[in-house]
C-alpha positions in Angstrom: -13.3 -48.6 110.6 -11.3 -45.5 112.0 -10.7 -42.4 110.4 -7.0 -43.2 109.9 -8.5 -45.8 107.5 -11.1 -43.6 105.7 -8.3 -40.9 105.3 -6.3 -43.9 103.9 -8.8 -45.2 101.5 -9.5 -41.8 100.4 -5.5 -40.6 99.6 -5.2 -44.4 98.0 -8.2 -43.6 95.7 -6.8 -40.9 94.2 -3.3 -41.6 94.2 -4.4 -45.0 92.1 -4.9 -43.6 89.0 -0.9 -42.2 89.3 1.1 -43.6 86.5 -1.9 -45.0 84.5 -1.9 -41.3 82.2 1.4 -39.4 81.0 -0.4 -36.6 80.4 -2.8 -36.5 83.2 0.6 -37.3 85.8 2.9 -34.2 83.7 -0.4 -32.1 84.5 -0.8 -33.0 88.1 3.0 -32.5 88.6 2.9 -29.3 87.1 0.0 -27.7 89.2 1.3 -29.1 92.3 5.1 -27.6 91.0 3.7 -24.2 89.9 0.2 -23.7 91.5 1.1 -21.3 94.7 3.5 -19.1 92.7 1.2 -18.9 90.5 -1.3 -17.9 92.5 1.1 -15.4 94.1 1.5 -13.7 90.9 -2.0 -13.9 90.1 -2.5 -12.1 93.3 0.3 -9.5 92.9 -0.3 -8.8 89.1 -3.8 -6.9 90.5 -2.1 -4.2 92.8 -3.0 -2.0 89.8 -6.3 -3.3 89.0 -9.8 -2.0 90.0 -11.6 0.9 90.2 -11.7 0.8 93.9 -8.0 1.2 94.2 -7.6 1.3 98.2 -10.2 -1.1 99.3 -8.4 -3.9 96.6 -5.1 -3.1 97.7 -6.6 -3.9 101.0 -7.7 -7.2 100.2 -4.5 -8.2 98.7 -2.5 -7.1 101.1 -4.8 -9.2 103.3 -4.3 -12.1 101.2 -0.5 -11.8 101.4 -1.0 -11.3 105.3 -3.4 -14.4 105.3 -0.5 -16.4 103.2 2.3 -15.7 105.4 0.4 -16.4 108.6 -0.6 -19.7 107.4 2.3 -20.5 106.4 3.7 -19.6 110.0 1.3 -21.3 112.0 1.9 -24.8 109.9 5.8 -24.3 111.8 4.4 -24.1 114.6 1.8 -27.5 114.0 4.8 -29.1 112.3 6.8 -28.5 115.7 3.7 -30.8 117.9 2.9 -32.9 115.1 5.2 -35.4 113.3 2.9 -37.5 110.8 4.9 -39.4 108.3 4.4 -39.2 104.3 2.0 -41.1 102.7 4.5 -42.7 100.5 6.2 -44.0 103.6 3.6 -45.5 104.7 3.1 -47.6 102.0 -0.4 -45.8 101.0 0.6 -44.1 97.9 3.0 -44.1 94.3 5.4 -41.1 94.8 5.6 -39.1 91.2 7.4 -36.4 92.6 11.0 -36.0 95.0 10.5 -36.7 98.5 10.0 -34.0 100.7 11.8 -33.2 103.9 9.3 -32.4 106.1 6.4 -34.4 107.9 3.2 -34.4 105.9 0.9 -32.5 108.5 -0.7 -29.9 107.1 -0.3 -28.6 103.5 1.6 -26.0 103.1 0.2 -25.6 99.2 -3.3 -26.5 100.5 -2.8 -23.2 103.7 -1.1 -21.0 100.8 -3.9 -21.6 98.0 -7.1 -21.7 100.7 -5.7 -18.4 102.5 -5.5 -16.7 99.3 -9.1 -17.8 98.2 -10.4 -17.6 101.7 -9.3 -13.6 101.7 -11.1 -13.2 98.6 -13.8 -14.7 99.6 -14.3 -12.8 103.4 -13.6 -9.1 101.6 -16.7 -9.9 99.1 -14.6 -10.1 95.8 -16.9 -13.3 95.0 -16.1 -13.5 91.4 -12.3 -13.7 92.0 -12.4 -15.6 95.5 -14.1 -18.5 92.9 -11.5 -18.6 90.9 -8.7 -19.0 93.4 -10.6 -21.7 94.9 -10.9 -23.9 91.9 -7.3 -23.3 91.5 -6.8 -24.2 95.7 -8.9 -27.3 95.0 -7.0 -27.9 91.8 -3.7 -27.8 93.7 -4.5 -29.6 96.8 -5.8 -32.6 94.7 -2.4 -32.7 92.6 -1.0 -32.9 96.0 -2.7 -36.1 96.7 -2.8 -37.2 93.4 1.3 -37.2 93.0 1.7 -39.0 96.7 2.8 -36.6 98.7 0.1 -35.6 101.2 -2.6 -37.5 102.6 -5.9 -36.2 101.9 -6.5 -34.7 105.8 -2.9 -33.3 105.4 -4.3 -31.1 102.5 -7.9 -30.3 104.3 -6.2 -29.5 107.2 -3.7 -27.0 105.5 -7.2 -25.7 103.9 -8.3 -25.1 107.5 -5.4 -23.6 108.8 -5.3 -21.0 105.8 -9.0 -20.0 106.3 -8.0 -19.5 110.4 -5.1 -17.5 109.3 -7.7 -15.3 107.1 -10.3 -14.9 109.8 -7.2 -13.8 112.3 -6.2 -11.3 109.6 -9.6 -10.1 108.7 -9.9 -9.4 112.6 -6.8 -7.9 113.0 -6.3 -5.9 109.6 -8.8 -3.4 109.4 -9.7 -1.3 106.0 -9.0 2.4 106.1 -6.6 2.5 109.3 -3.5 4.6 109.4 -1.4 1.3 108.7 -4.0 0.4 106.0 -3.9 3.7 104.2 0.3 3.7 105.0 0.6 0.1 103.3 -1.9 0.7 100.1 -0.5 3.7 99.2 2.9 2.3 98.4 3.3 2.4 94.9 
């Protein structure tokens, strides 16, 4: 068996119970619709928060930082790599529009995993949980409404954790730029 087929077996598993639950499909659809902006807001709505004002407004401008290079390094892989949709291949039950673009990676899975990922790498544990239920949450609606594959969505999960590391490396708490940036507003 190659992995082709274990990734197969794997998005055609959960994809199966598509269409079998109203509610359980309006749910899925509506995490997969909503999730990242969601997130976003959840993200954004904490500028004010916290005791520690600076270092928090750090981390979430991390996070954004993390998001947007995620999100710019799944261009790039889309560029080299043109896998087709699940649902074009026959695998899985499409409960949601089509989408344009080639199925490798997830951008939801990079947006949601960067966001936890960033979390999780400044030490806000308690938080960095939560946003990666709700990345697991989202990345399985993915699947589940038969529009990603499930290494489309654990490869979007990777790239997002890259993008954080690069940031984390590269974005440094207490800099000029750091103190310039978090002290907007």
């Amino acid at each position: 068996m190659q992995l082709y087929d274990l990734d197969a077996i794997a998005t055609r598993t959960i994809n199966s119970l598509a269409g079998t639950s109203g509610a359980i499909d309006f749910l899925a659809i509506w995490v997969s619709a909503i999730g990242v902006p969601v997130l976003v807001l959840a993200v954004a709505g904490q500028w004010w928060r916290g005791s520690d004002r600076p270092h928090n407004r750090h981390v979430l401008v991390a996070t954004g930082l993390s998001f947007l290079l995620g999100l710019a390094i799944n261009q790039i892989i889309l560029l080299l790599v043109h896998r087709i949709r699940p649902y074009d291949a026959g695998i899985t039950h499409l409960l949601i529009d089509r989408s344009a673009d080639p199925s490798f990676p997830s951008d939801h899975a990079t947006a949601t995993f960067a966001i936890a990922a960033a979390f999780f790498l400044h030490g806000i544990w308690r938080v960095g949980f939560g946003f990666l239920a709700a990345a697991a949450l989202v990345t399985l609606s993915r699947v589940y409404v038969g529009t990603h594959y499930v290494s489309d969505v654990l490869g979007g999960a990777l790239t997002g954790v890259i993008a954080t590391l690069i940031v984390r490396s590269a974005f440094r708490e207490d800099t000029r730029v750091d103190r310039w940036v978090t002290g907007i507003l």
